[in-house]
Structure formats: structure tokens, C-alpha cells
C-alpha positions as CSV (number, residue, x, y, z in Angstrom):
1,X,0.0,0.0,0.0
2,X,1.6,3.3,-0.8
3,X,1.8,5.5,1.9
4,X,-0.3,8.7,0.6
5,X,-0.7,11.0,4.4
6,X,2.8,13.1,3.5
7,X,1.2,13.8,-0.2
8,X,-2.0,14.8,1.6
9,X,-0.2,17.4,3.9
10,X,1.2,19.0,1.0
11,X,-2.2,19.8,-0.2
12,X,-5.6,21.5,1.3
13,X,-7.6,19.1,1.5
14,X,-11.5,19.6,2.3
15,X,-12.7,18.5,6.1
16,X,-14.7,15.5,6.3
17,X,-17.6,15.4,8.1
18,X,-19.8,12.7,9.5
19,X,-24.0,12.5,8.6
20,X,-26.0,10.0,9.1
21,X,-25.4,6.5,8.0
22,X,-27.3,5.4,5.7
23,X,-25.7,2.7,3.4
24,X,-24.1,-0.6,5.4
25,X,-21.5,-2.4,3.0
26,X,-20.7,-5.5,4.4
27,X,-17.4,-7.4,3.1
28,X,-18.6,-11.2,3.0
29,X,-15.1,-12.4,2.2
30,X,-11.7,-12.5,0.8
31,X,-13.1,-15.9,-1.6
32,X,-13.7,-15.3,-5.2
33,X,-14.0,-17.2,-8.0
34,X,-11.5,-15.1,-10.1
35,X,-7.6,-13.4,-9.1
36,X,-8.1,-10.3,-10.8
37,X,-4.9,-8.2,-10.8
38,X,-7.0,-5.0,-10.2
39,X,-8.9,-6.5,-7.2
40,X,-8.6,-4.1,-4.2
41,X,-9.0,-6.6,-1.2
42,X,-7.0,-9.1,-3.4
43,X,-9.3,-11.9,-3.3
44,X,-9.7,-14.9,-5.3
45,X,-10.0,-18.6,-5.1
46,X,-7.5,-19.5,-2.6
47,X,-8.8,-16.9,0.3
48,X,-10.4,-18.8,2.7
49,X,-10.9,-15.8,5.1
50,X,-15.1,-15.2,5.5
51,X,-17.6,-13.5,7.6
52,X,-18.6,-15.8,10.0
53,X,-22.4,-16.5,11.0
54,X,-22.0,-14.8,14.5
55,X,-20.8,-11.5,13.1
56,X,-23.1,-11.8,10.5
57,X,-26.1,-11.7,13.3
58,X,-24.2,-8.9,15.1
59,X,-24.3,-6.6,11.7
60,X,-28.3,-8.0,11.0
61,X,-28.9,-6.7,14.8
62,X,-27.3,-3.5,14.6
63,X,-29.1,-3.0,11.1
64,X,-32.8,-3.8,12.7
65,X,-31.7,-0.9,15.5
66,X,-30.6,1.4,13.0
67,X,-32.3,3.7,10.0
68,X,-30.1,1.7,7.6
69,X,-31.5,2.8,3.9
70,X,-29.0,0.4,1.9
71,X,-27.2,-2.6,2.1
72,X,-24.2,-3.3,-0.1
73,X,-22.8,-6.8,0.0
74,X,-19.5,-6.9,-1.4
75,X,-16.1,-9.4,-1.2
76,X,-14.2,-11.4,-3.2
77,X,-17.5,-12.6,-4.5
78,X,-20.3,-12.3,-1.3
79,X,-22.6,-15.3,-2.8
80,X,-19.8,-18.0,-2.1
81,X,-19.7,-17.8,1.7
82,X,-22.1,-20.5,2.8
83,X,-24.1,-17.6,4.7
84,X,-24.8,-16.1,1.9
85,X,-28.2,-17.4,1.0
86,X,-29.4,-17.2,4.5
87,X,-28.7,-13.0,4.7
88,X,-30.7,-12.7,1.1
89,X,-33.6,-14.8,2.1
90,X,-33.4,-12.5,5.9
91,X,-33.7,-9.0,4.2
92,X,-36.4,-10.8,1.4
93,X,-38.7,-11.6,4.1
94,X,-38.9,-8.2,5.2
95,X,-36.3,-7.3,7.5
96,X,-35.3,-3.6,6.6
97,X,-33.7,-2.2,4.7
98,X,-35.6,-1.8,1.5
99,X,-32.7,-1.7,-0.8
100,X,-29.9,-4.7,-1.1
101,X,-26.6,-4.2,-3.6
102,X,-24.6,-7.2,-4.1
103,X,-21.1,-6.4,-5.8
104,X,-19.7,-9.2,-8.0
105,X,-18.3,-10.6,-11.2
106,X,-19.6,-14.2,-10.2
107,X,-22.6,-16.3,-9.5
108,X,-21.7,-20.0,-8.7
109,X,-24.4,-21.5,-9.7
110,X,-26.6,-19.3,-12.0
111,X,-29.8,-22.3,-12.7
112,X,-30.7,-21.3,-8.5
113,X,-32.4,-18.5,-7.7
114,X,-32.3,-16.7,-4.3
């Protein structure tokens, strides 16, 4: 990772400020069908790190409390952990929020619908 904190002091750089959270992007898992060289949390097929099924109820909790709008499932490729199926079907029988992203190249088995 290149270190780019001295090449922001050099600049003005606008202040951040925190609003309200309203989009939850939860990292599944470093496992991927594919090694793409442009992959930013380098995943691919012989990652074996993935959310487990505890923290996955932690996040699921926290988004029931909260005024959560969007939830963007990303990874490697989110649909190959094994919890997968489980957090679609959650939020598809009406747990909030309204609006579910899933970010991926891949579908492992395209003839089953979720």
C-alpha cells in the first residue's frame, strides 16, 4: 500500500464530516471465483478468510436498530460464503432495509435463484 498521508499534507484538502449512516456495506469475504490483478482486497480462489455466521447476526442486529436505507454486500465474490443465501432470504422476508446491492463478477451456480 503506498503511503499517501505526506502527499496529503502537502495539499488543502477539504474536512470531512460525519452525517448520518445510511448505506451498510458488508465485506462477505476474501473468496472469489477469479484473481483479478485490479482487485482491491485481493481476493480470489485460494482466500479462505469469510464473515462468520455470529458476526453476520451482530451486523443483521445493529441494522434492525438502526435507519439503515441500503445494504451493499461486497467481497471477493459475497454469494460464495455459505451464509450467503441465508442473509438474502433474511432481508427478502422483510427485515429492513428496502434496498440490497450485491457487488460481483460471479454467480456459482446461476440455474438457483435466491
Amino acid at each position: 500500500m503506498h503511503d499517501t498521508l505526506p502527499k496529503l499534507a502537502k495539499r488543502k484538502f477539504p474536512n470531512v464530516a460525519r452525517g448520518e449512516l445510511k448505506i451498510a456495506q458488508l465485506n462477505l469475504g476474501y473468496k472469489c471465483n477469479q484473481a483479478c490483478l485490479h482487485c482491491h482486497v485481493n481476493a480470489g480462489p485460494t482466500r479462505t478468510e469469510l464473515m462468520s455466521e455470529e458476526t453476520t447476526q451482530q451486523v443483521l442486529d445493529f441494522i434492525d436498530r438502526s435507519v439503515i436505507e441500503t445494504v451493499d454486500l461486497t467481497g471477493g465474490a459475497p454469494e460464495l460464503n455459505p451464509i450467503s443465501e441465508n442473509l438474502f432470504l433474511s432481508f427478502d422476508q422483510g427485515r429492513s432495509p428496502p434496498s440490497i446491492d450485491v457487488i460481483s463478477l460471479s454467480y456459482p451456480n446461476p440455474d438457483k435463484r435466491i
